[in-house]
C-alpha positions in Angstrom: 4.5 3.5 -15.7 2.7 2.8 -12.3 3.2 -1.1 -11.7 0.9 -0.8 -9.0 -2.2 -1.1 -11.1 -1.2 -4.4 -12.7 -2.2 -6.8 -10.6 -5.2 -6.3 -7.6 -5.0 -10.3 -6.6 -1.1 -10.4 -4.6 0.6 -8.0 -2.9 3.9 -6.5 -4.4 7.0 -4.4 -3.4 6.5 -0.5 -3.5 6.5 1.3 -6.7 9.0 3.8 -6.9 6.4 6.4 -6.6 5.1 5.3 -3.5 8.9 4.6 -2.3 9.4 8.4 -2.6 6.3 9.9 -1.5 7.1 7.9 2.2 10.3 9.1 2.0 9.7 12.5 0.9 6.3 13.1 3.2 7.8 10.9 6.4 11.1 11.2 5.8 11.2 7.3 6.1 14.9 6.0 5.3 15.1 3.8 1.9 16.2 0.8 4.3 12.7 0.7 5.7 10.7 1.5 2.5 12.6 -1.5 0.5 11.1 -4.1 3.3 7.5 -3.0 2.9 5.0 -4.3 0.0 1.5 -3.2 -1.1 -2.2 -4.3 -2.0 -4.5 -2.4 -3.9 -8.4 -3.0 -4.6 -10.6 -0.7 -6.6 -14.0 0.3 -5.2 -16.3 3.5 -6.6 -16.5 6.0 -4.1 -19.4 9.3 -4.6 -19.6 7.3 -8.4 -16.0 7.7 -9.2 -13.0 4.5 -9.3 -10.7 4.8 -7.0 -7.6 2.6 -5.8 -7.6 1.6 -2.3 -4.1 0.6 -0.9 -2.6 -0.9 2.3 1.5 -0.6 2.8 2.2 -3.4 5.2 5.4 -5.4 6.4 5.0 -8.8 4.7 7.5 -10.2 7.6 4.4 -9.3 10.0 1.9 -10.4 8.0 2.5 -13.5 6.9 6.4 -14.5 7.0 8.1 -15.5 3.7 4.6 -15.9 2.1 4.4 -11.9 0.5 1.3 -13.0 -2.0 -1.5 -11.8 0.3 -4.3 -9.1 -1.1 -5.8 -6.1 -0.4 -8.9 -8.2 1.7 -6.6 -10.9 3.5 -4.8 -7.8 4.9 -8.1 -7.4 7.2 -6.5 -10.5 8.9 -3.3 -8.9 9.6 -4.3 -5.2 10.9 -1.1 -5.1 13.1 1.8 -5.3 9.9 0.0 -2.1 8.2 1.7 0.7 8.4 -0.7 3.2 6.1 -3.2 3.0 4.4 -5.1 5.2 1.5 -6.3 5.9 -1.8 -5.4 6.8 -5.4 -7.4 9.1 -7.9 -8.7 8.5 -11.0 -5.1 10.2 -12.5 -2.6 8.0 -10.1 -2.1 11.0 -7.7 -1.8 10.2 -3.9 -5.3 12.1 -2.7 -5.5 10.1 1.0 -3.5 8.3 3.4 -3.3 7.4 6.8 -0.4 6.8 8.9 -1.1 3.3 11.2 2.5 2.8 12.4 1.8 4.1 16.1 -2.0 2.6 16.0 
């Protein structure tokens, strides 16, 4: 159902549910969403899981190479473009914006 909880070690394309939350909240075309890929990591926050992610443009990041994670990201600040958490039930409860950063 969410794909994006599968694997936390290599980043992958969106899920369609982040696809249209970007383009539904940021009216971001489907041509830009289908070039950008994710990372996740899961830290507790106030003693509850949480997902972290980071939507990035592998071609800024790190060229053909789209395997990176959530923590190699820290390495490549420029190709994010938002950034945010998940709740416990897969909802969308935080995200930043970092395109104009």
């Amino acid at each position: 159902m969410f794909s994006f909880f599968k694997s936390k070690n290599e980043s992958r394309p969106l899920d369609d549910y982040l696809v249209r939350y970007l383009e539904g909240t940021y009216q971001m075309p489907q041509d830009e969403t289908s070039k950008l890929h994710f990372a996740t990591t899961t830290e507790s926050l106030a003693s509850r899981k949480v997902t972290l992610f980071r939507i990035f443009d592998p071609a800024q990041a790190n060229g053909a190479d789209n395997k990176v994670s959530y923590q190699d990201l820290d390495g490549h600040r420029s190709s994010l473009q938002f950034e945010g958490r998940f709740a416990p039930d897969k909802t969308v409860t935080e995200i930043q914006d970092l395109r104009s950063q």
